[in-house]
KOLKOL-481755 format. One record per residue (C-alpha): residue number from 0; residue in one letter; x, y, z. Coordinates in Angstrom, 3 decimals, m for minus. Each point is the difference from the previous one (the first is absolute). Layout:
! residues N
{nr: NUM, rest: A, x: X, y: Y, z: Z} .
...
END
This chain:
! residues 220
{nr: 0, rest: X, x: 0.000, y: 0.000, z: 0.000} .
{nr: 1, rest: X, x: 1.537, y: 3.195, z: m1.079} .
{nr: 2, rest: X, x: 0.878, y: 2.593, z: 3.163} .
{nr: 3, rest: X, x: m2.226, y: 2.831, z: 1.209} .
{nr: 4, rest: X, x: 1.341, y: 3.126, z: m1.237} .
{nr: 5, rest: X, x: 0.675, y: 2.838, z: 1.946} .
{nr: 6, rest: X, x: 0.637, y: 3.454, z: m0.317} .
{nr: 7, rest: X, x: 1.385, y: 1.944, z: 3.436} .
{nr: 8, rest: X, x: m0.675, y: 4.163, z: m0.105} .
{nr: 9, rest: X, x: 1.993, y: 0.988, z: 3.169} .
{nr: 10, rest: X, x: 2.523, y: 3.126, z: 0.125} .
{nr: 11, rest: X, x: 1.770, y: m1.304, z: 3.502} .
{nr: 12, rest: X, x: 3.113, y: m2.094, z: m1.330} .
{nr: 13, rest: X, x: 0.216, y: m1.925, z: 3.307} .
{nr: 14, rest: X, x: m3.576, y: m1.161, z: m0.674} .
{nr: 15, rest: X, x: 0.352, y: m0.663, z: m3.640} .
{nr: 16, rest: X, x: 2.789, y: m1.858, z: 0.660} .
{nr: 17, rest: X, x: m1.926, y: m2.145, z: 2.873} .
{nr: 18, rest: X, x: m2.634, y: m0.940, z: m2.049} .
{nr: 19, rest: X, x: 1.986, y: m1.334, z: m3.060} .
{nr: 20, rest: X, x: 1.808, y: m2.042, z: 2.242} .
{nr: 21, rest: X, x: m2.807, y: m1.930, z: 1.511} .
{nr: 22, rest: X, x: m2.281, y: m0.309, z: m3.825} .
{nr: 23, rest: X, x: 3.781, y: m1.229, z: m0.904} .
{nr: 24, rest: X, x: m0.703, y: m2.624, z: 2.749} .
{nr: 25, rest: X, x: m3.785, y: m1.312, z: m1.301} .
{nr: 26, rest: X, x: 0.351, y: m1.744, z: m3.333} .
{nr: 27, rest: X, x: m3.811, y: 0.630, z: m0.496} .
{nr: 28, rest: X, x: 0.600, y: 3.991, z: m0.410} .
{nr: 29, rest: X, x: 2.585, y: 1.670, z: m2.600} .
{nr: 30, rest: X, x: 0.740, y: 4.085, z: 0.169} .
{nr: 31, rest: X, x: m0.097, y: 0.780, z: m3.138} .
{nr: 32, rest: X, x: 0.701, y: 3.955, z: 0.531} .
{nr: 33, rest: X, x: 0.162, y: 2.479, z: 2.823} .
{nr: 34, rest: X, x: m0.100, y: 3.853, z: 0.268} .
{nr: 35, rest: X, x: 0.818, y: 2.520, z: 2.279} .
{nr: 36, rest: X, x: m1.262, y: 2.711, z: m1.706} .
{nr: 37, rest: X, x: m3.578, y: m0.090, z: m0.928} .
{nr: 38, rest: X, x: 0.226, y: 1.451, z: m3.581} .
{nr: 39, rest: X, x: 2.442, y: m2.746, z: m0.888} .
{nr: 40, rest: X, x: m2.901, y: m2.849, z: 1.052} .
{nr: 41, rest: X, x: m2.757, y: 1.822, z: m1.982} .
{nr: 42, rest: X, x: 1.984, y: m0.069, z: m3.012} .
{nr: 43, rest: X, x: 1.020, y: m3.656, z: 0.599} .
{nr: 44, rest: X, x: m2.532, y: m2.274, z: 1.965} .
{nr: 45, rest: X, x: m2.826, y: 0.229, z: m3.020} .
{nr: 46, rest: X, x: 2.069, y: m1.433, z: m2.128} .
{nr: 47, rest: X, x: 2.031, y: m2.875, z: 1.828} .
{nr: 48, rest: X, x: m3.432, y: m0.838, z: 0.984} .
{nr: 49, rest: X, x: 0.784, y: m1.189, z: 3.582} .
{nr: 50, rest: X, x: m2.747, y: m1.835, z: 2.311} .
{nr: 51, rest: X, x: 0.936, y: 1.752, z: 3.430} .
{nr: 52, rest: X, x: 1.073, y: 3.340, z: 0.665} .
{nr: 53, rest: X, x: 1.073, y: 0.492, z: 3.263} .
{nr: 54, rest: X, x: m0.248, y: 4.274, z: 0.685} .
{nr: 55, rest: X, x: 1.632, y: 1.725, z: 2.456} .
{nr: 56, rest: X, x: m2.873, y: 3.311, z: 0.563} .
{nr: 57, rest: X, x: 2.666, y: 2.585, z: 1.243} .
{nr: 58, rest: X, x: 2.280, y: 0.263, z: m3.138} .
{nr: 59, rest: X, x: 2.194, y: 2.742, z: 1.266} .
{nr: 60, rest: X, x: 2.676, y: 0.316, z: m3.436} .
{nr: 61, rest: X, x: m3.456, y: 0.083, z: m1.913} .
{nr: 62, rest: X, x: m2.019, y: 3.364, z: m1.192} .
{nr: 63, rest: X, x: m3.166, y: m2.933, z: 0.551} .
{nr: 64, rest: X, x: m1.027, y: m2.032, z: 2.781} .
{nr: 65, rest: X, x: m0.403, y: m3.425, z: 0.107} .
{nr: 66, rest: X, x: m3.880, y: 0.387, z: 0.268} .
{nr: 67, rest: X, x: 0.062, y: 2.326, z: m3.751} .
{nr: 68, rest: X, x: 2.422, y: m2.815, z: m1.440} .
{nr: 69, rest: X, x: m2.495, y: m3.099, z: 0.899} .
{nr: 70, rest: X, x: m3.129, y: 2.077, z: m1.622} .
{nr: 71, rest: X, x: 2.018, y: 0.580, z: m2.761} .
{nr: 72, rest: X, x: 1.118, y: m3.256, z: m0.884} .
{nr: 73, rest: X, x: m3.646, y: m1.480, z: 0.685} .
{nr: 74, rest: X, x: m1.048, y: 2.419, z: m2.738} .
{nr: 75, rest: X, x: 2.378, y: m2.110, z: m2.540} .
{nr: 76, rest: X, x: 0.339, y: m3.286, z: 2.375} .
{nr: 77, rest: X, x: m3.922, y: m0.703, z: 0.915} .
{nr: 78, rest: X, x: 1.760, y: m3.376, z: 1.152} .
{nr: 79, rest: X, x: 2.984, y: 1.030, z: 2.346} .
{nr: 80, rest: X, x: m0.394, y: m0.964, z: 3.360} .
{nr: 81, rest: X, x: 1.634, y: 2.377, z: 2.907} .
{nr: 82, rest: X, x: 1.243, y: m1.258, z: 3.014} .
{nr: 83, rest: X, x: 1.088, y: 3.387, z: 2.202} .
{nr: 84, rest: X, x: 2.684, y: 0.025, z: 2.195} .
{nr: 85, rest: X, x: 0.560, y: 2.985, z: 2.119} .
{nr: 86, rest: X, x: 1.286, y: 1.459, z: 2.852} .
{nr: 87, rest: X, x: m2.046, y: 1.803, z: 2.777} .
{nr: 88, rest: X, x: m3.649, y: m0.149, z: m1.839} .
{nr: 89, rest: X, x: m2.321, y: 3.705, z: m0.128} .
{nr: 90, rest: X, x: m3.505, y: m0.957, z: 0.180} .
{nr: 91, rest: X, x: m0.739, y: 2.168, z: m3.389} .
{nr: 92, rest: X, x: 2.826, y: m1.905, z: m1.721} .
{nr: 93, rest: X, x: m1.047, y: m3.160, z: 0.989} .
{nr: 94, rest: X, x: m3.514, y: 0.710, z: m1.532} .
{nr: 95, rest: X, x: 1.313, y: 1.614, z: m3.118} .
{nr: 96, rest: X, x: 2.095, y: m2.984, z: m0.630} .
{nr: 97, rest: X, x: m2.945, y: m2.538, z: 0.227} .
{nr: 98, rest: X, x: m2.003, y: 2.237, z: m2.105} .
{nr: 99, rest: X, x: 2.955, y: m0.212, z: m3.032} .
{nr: 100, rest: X, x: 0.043, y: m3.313, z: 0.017} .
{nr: 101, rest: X, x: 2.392, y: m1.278, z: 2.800} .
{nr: 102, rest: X, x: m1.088, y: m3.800, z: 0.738} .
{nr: 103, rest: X, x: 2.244, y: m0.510, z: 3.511} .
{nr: 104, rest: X, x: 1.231, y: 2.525, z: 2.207} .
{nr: 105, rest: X, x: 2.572, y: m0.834, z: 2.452} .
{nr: 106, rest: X, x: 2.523, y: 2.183, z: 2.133} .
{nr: 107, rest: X, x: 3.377, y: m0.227, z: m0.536} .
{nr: 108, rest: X, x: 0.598, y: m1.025, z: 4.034} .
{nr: 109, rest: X, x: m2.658, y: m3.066, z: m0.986} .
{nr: 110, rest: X, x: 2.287, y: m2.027, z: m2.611} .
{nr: 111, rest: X, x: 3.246, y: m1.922, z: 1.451} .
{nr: 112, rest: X, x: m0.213, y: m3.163, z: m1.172} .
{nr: 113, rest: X, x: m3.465, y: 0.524, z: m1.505} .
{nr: 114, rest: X, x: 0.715, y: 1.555, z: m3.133} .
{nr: 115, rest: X, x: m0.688, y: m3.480, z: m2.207} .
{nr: 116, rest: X, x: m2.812, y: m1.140, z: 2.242} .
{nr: 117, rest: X, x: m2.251, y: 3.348, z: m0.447} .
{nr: 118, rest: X, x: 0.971, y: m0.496, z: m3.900} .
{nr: 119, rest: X, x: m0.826, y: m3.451, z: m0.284} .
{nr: 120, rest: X, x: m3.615, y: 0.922, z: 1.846} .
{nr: 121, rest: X, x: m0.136, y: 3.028, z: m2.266} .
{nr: 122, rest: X, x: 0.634, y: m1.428, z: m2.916} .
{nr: 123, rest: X, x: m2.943, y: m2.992, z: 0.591} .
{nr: 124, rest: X, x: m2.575, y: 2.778, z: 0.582} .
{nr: 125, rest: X, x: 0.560, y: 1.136, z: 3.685} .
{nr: 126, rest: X, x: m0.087, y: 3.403, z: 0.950} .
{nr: 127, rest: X, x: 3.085, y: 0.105, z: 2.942} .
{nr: 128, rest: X, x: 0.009, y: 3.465, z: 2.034} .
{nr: 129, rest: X, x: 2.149, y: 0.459, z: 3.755} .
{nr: 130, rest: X, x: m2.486, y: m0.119, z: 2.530} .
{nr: 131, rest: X, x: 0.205, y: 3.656, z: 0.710} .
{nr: 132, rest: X, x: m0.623, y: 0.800, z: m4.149} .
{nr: 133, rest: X, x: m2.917, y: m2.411, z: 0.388} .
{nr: 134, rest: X, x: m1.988, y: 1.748, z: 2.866} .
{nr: 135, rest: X, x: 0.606, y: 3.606, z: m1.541} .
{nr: 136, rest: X, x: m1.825, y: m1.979, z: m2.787} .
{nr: 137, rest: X, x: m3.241, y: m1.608, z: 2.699} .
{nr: 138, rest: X, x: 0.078, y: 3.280, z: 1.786} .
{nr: 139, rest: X, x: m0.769, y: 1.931, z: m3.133} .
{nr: 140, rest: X, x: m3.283, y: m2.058, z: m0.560} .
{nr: 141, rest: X, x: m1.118, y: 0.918, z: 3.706} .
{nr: 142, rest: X, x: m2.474, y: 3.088, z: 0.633} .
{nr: 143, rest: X, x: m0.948, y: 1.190, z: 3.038} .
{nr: 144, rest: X, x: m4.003, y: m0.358, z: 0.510} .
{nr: 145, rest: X, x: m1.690, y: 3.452, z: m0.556} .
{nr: 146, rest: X, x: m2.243, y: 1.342, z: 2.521} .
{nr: 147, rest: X, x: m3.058, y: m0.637, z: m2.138} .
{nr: 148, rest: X, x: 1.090, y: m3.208, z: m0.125} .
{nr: 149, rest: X, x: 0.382, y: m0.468, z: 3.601} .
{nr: 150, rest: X, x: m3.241, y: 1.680, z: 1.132} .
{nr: 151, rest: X, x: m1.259, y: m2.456, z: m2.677} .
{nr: 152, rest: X, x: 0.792, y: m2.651, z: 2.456} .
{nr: 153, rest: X, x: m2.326, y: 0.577, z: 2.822} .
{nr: 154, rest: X, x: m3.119, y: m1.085, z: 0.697} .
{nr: 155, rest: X, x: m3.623, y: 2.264, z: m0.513} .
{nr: 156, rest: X, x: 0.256, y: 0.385, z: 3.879} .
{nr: 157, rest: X, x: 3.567, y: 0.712, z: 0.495} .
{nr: 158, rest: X, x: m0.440, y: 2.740, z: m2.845} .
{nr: 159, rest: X, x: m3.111, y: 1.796, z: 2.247} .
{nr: 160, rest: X, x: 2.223, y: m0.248, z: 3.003} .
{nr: 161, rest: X, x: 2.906, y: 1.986, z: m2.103} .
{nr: 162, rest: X, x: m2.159, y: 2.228, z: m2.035} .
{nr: 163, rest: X, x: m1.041, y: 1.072, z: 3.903} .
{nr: 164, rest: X, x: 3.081, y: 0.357, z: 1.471} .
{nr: 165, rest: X, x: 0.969, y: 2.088, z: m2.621} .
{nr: 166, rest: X, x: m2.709, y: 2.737, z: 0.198} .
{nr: 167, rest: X, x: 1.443, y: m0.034, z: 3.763} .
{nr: 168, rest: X, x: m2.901, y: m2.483, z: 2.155} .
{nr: 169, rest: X, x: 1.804, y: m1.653, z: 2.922} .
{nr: 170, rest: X, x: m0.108, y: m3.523, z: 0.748} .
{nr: 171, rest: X, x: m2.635, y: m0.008, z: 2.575} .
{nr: 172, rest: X, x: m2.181, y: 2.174, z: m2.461} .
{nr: 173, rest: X, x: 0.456, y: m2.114, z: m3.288} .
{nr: 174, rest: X, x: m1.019, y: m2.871, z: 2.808} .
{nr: 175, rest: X, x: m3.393, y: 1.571, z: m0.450} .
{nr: 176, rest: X, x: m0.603, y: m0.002, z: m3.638} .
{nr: 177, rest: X, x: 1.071, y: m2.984, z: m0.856} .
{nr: 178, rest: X, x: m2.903, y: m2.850, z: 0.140} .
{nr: 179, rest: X, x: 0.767, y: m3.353, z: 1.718} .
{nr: 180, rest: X, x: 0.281, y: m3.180, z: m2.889} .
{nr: 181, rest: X, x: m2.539, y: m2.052, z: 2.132} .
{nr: 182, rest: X, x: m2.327, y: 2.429, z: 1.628} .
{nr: 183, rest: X, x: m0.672, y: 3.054, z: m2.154} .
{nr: 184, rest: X, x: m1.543, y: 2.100, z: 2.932} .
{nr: 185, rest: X, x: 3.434, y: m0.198, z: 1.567} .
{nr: 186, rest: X, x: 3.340, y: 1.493, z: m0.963} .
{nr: 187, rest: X, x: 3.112, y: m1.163, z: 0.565} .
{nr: 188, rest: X, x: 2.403, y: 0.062, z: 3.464} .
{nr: 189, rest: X, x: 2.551, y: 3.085, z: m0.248} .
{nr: 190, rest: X, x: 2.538, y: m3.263, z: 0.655} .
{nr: 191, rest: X, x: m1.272, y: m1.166, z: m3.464} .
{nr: 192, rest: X, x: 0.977, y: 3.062, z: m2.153} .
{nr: 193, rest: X, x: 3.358, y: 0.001, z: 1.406} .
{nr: 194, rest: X, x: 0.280, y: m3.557, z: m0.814} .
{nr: 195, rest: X, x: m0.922, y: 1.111, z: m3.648} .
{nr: 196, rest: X, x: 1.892, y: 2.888, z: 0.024} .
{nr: 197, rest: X, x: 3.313, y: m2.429, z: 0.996} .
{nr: 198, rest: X, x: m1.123, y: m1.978, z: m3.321} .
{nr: 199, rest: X, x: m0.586, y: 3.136, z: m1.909} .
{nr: 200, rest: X, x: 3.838, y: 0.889, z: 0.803} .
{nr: 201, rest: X, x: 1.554, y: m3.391, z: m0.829} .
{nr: 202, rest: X, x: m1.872, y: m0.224, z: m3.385} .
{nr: 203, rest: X, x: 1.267, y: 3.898, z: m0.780} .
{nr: 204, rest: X, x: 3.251, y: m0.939, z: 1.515} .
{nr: 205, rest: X, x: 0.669, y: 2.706, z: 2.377} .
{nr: 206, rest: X, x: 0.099, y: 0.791, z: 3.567} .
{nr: 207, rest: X, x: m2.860, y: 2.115, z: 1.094} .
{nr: 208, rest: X, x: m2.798, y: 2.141, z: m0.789} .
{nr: 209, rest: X, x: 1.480, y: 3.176, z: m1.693} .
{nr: 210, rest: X, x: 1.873, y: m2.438, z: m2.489} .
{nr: 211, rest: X, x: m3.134, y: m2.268, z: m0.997} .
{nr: 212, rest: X, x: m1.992, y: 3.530, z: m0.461} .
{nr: 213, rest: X, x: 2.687, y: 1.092, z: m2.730} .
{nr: 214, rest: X, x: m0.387, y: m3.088, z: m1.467} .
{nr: 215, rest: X, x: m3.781, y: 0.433, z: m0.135} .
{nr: 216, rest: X, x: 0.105, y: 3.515, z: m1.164} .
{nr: 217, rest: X, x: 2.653, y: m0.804, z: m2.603} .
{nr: 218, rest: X, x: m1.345, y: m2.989, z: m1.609} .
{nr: 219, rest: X, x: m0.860, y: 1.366, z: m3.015} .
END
């Protein structure tokens, strides 16, 4: 079976020079070419057609990032497949980079003694990110519940009880307008509204009154 071919896009000689010597290692990879200056690899890469590019983002010696170079070479390389390997990773860059095209994102601190594992997985279809790249990634996906939302959440009673305390009824008060569940002629103990009031707080997820009135007030 004929190697994997490799192209390396990394402007720190040490680097470079680490990563030829352990593709030099795998008989299943072959670098084909490598650049330290990003101009150099857009000329080059379309044309020696390799099936791994593995991108350093910073680029220093480069008028382009490593981010511009990917895009551009997807534009003539739909096929290329980017694994990024960086130093310290900005949460824009690390975005950016998965938008272009990247396909594995690891950090530079992630990869002794790795380097051929996280190929081999990339190469059969895996996406392989350092565990700090990967929960930027989950994180991103996360938003925090709107107050709508969280008002949303409580029940027809619990929603009387805070429309009440926020036009500024006390407890003992709101005990009085608010009709027992089994006996109608009755209302409820002033016990039970702080009881609901407790719930109303854990549901909006803050501490006390004046927080779960903002809430209420802001939901829209």
């Amino acid at each position: 079976m004929e190697p994997i071919k490799i192209s390396i896009v990394e402007d720190d000689p040490e680097f470079q020079e680490w990563l030829l010597s352990e593709l030099s290692d795998a008989p299943q990879f072959k670098c084909i070419s490598r650049y330290d200056l990003a101009e150099n690899a857009l000329s080059n890469i379309p044309f020696e057609k390799p099936e791994i590019v593995i991108m350093d983002l910073g680029l220093d010696k480069s008028d382009i990032d490593g981010i511009e170079c990917m895009l551009r070479l997807k534009l003539v390389c739909p096929e290329l497949k980017f694994l990024v390997i960086t130093g310290q990773p900005d949460d824009d860059k690390v975005f950016e980079a998965l938008k272009v095209g990247a396909g594995a994102y690891i950090q530079k601190g992630d990869i002794p003694r790795k380097l051929i594992d996280l190929l081999d997985e990339f190469h059969r279809g895996g996406a392989p990110m350092s565990e700090g790249i990967a929960r930027k990634v989950i994180a991103s996906f996360y938003r925090k519940p709107t107050d709508s939302v969280l008002v949303q959440q409580l029940s027809p009673k619990e929603t009387k009880i805070l429309e009440l305390l926020s036009k500024g009824y006390l407890y003992k008060e709101i005990s009085g307008m608010i009709q027992h569940e089994n006996d109608p002629t009755k209302t409820i103990a002033e016990g039970t509204v702080k009881i609901h009031a407790h719930n109303i707080y854990k549901k909006l997820q803050v501490n006390n009154r004046t927080e779960a009135i903002n809430k209420y007030l802001n939901r829209s």
